[in-house]
MIKOLLO-488214 format. One record per residue: residue in three letters; chain; x, y, z of N, C-alpha, C, O in turn. Coordinates in nm, 3 decimals, decimal comma, always signed. Atoms other than C-alpha are relative to their C-alpha. Example, Ala and Ser with C-alpha at 12.3 -4.5 7.8 and 13.67 -1.06 7.14 Angstrom:
BEGIN
  aa ch     n_X     n_Y     n_Z    ca_X    ca_Y    ca_Z     c_X     c_Y     c_Z     o_X     o_Y     o_Z
 Ala  A  +0,089  -0,119  +0,000  +1,230  -0,450  +0,780  +0,090  +0,120  +0,000  +0,194  +0,118  +0,066
 Ser  A  -0,082  -0,119  -0,006  +1,367  -0,106  +0,714  -0,077  +0,109  +0,073  -0,026  +0,220  +0,090
END
This chain:
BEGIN
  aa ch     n_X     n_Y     n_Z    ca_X    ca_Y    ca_Z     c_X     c_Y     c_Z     o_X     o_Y     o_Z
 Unk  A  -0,102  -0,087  -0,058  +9,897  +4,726 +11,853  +0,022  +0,126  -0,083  +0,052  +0,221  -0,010
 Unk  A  -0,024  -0,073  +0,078  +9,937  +4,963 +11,535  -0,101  +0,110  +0,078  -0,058  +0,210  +0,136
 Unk  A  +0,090  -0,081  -0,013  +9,600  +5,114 +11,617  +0,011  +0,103  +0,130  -0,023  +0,221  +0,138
 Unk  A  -0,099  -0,097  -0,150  +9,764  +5,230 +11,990  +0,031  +0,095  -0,074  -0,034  +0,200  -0,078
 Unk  A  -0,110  -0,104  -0,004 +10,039  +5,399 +11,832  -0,084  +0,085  -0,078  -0,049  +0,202  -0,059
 Unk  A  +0,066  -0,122  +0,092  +9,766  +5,596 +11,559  -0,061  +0,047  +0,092  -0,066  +0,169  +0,078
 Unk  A  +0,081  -0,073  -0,066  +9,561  +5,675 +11,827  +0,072  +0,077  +0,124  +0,006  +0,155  +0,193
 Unk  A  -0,113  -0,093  -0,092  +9,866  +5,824 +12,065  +0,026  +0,102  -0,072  +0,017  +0,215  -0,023
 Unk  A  -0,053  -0,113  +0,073  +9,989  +6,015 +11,770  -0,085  +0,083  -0,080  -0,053  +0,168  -0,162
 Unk  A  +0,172  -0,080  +0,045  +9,605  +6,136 +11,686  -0,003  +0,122  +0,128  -0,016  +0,245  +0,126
 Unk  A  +0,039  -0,061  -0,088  +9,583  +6,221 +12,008  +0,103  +0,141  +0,035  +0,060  +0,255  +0,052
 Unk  A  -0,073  -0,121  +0,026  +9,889  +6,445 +12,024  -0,012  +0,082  -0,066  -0,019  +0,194  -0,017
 Unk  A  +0,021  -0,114  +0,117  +9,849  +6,627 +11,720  -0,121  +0,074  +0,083  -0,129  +0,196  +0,067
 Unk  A  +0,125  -0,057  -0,014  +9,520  +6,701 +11,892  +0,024  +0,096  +0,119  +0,001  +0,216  +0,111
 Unk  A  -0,088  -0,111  -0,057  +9,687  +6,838 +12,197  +0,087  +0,113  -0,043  +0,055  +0,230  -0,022
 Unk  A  -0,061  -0,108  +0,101  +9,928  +7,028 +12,001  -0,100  +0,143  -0,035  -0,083  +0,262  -0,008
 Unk  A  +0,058  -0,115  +0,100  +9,659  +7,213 +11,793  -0,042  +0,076  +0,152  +0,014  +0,181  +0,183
 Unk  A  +0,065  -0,035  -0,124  +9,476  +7,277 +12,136  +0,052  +0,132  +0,066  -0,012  +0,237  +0,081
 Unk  A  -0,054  -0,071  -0,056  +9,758  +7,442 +12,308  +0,056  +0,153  -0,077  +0,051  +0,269  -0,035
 Unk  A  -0,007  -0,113  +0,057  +9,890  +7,638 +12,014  -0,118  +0,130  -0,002  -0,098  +0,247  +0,029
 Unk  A  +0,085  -0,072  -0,002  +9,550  +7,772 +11,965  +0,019  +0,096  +0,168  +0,009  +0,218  +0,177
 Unk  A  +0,059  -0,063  -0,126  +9,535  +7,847 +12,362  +0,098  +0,126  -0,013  +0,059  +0,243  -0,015
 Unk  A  -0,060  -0,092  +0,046  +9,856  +8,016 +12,294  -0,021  +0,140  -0,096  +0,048  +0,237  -0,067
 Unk  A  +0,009  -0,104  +0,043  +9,766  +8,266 +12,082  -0,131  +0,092  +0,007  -0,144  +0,208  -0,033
 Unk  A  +0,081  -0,063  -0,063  +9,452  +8,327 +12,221  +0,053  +0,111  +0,130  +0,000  +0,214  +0,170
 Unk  A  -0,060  -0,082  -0,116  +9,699  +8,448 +12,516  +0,076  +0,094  -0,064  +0,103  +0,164  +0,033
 Unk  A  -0,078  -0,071  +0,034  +9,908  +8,666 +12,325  -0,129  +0,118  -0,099  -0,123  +0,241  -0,104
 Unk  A  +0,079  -0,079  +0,094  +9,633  +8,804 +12,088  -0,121  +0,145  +0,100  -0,188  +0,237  +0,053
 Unk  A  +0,074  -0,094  -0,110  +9,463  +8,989 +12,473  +0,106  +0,091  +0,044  +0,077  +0,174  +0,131
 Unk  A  -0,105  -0,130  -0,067  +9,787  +9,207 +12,539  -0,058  +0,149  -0,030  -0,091  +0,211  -0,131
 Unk  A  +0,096  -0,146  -0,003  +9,637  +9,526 +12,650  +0,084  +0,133  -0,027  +0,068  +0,228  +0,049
 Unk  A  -0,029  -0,103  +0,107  +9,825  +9,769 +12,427  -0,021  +0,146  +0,060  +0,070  +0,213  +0,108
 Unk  A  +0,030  -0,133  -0,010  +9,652 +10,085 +12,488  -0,023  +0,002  +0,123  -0,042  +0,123  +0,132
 Unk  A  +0,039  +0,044  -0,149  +9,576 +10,001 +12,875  +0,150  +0,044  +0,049  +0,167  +0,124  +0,142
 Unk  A  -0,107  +0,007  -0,073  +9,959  +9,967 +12,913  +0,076  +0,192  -0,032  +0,143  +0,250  +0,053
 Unk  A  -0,031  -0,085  +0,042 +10,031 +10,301 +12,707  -0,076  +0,107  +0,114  -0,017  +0,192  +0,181
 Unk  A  +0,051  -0,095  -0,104  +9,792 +10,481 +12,925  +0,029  +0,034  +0,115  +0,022  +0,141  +0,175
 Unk  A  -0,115  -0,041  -0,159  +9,986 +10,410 +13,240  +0,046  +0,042  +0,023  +0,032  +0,101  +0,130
 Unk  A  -0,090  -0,016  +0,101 +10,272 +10,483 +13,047  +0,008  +0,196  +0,058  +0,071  +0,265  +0,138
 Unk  A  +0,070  -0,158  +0,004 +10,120 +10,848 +13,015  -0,024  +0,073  +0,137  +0,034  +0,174  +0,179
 Unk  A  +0,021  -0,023  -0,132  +9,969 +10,865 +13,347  +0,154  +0,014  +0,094  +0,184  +0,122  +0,145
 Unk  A  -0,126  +0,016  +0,000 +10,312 +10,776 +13,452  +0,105  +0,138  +0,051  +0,159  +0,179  +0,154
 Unk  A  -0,089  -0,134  +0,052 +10,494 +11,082 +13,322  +0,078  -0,058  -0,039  +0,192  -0,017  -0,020
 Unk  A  -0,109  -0,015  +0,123 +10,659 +10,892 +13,071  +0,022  +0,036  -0,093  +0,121  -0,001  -0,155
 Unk  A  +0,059  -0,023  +0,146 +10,538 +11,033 +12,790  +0,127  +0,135  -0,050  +0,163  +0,216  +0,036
 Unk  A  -0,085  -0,155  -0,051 +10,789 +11,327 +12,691  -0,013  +0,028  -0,134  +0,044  +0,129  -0,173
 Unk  A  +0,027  -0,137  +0,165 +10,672 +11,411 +12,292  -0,108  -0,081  -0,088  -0,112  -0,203  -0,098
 Unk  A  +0,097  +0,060  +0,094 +10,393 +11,350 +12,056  +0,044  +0,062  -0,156  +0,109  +0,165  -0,175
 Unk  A  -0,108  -0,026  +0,107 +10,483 +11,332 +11,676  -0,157  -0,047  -0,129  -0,195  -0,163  -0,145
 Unk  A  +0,077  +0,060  +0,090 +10,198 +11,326 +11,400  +0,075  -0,053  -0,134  +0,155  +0,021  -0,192
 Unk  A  -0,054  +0,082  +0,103 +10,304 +11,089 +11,126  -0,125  -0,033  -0,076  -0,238  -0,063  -0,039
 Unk  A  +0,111  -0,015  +0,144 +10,135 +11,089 +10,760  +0,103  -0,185  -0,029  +0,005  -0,248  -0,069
 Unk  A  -0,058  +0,117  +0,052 +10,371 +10,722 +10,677  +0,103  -0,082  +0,132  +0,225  -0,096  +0,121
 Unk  A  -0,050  +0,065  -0,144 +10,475 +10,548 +11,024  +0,004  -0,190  -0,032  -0,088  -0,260  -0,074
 Unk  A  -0,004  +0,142  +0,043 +10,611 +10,179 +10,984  -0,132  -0,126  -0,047  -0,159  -0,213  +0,035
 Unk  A  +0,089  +0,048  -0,002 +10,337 +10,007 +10,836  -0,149  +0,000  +0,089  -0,239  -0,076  +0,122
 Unk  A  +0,154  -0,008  -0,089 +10,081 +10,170 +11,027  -0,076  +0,105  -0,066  -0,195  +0,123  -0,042
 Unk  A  +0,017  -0,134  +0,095 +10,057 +10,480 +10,781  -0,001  +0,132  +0,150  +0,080  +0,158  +0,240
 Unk  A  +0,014  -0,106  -0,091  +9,894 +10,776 +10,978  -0,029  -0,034  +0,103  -0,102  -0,130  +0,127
 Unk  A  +0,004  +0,050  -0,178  +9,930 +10,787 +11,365  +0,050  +0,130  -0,015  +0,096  +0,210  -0,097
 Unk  A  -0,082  -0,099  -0,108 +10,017 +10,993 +11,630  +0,125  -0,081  +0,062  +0,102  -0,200  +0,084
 Unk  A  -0,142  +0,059  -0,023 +10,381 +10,889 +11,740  +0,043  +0,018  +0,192  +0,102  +0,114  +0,240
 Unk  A  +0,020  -0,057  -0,152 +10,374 +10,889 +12,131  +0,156  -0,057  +0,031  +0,172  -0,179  +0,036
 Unk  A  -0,114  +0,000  -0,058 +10,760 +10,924 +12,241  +0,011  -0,025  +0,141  -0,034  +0,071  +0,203
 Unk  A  -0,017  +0,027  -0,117 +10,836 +10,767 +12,585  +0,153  +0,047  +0,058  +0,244  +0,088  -0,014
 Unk  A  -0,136  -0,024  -0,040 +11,132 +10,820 +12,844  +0,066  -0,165  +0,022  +0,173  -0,195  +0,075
 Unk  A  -0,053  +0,125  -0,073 +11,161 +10,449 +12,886  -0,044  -0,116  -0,131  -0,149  -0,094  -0,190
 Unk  A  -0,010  +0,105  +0,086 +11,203 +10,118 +12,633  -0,212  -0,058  +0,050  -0,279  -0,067  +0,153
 Unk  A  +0,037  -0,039  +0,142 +10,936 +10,079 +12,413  +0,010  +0,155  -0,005  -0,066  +0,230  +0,055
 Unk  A  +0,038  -0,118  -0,029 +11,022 +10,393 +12,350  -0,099  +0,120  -0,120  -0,134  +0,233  -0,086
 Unk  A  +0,096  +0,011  +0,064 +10,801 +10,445 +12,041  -0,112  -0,098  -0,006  -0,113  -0,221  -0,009
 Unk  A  +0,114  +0,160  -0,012 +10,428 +10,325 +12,043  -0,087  +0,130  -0,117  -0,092  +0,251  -0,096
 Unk  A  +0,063  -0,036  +0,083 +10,223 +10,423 +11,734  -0,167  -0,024  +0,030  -0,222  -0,133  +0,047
 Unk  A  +0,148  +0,014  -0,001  +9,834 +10,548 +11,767  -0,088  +0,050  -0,117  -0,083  +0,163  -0,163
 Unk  A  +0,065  +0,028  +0,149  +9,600 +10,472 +11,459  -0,120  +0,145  +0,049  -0,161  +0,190  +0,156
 Unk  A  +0,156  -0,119  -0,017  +9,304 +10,765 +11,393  -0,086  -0,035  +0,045  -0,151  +0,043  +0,115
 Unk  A  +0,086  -0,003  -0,066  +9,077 +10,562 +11,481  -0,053  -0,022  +0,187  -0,160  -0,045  +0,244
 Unk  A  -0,046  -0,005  -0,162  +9,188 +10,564 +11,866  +0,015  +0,155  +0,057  +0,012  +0,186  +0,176
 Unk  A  -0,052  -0,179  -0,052  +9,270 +10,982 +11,870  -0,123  +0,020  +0,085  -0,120  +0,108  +0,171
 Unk  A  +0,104  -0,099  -0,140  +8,937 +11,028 +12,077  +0,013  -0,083  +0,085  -0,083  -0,066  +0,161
 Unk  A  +0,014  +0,042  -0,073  +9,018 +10,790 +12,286  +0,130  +0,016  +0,057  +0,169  -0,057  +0,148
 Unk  A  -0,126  -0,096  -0,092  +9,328 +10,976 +12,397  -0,014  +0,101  +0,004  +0,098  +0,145  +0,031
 Unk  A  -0,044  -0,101  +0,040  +9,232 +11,325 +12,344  -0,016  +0,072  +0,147  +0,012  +0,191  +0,155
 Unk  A  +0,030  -0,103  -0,120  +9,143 +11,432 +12,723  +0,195  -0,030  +0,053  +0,274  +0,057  +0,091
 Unk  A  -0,131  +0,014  -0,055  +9,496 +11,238 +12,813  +0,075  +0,098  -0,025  +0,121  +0,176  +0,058
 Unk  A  -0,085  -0,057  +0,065  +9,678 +11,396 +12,555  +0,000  +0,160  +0,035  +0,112  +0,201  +0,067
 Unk  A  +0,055  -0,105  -0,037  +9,520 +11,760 +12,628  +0,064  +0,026  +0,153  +0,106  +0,136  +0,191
 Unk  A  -0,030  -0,017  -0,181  +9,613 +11,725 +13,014  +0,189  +0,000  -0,052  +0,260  +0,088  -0,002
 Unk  A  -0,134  -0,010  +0,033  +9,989 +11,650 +12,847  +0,050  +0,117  -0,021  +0,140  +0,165  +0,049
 Unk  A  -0,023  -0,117  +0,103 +10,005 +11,945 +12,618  -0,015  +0,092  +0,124  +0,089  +0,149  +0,157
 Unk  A  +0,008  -0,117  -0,114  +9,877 +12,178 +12,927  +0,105  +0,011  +0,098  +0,163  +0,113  +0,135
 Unk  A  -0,145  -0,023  -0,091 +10,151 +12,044 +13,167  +0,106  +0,065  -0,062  +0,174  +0,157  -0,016
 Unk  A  -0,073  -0,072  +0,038 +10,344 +12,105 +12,914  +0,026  +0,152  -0,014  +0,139  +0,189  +0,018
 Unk  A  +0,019  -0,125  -0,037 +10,265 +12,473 +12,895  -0,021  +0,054  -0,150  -0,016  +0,167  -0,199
 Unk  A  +0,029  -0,027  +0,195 +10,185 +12,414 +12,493  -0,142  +0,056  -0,060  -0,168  +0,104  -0,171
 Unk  A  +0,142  -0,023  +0,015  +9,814 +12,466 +12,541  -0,044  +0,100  +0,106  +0,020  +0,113  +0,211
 Unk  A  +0,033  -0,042  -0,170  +9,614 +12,685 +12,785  -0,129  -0,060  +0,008  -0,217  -0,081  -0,075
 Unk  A  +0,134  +0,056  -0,037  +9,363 +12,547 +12,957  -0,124  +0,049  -0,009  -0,216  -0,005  +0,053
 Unk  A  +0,123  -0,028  +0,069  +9,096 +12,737 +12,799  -0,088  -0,006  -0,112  -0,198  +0,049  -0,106
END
């Protein structure tokens, strides 16, 4: 009878690890820059802010939203993979000319 209860409470632990793992496999795919780009597309975006010491991220670009998150920090090695967005921003804005 002992050997039941070790092998119920084997078997749990083993579930356990299973699910945690699955868990953070699900949290570790949140699409970040996917959701920011919407974000942008959007017209929520309303200021960009270069930062040399940004909360533990050091240097970024500081992308100001109109809506909660309303800071989202982008690392250097991501700036070309915003720079046509960002460019189309700056022009609406009337900060750049389109030439």
């Amino acid at each position: 009878m002992n050997w039941i209860m070790n092998f119920r409470i084997k078997l749990k632990a083993e579930s356990l690890n299973r699910l945690s793992f699955f868990f953070k496999e699900v949290i570790a795919i949140y699409p970040y820059h996917a959701i920011i780009k919407q974000r942008i597309r959007n017209g929520e975006l309303i200021d960009i802010q270069d930062c040399e010491n940004y909360n533990k991220v050091g240097r970024c670009k500081l992308l100001i939203f109109s809506s909660p998150p309303f800071k989202r920090p982008i690392r250097p090695e991501r700036f070309e993979e915003y720079r046509d967005i960002l460019l189309n921003f700056y022009e609406r804005r009337g900060i750049m000319d389109s030439s």
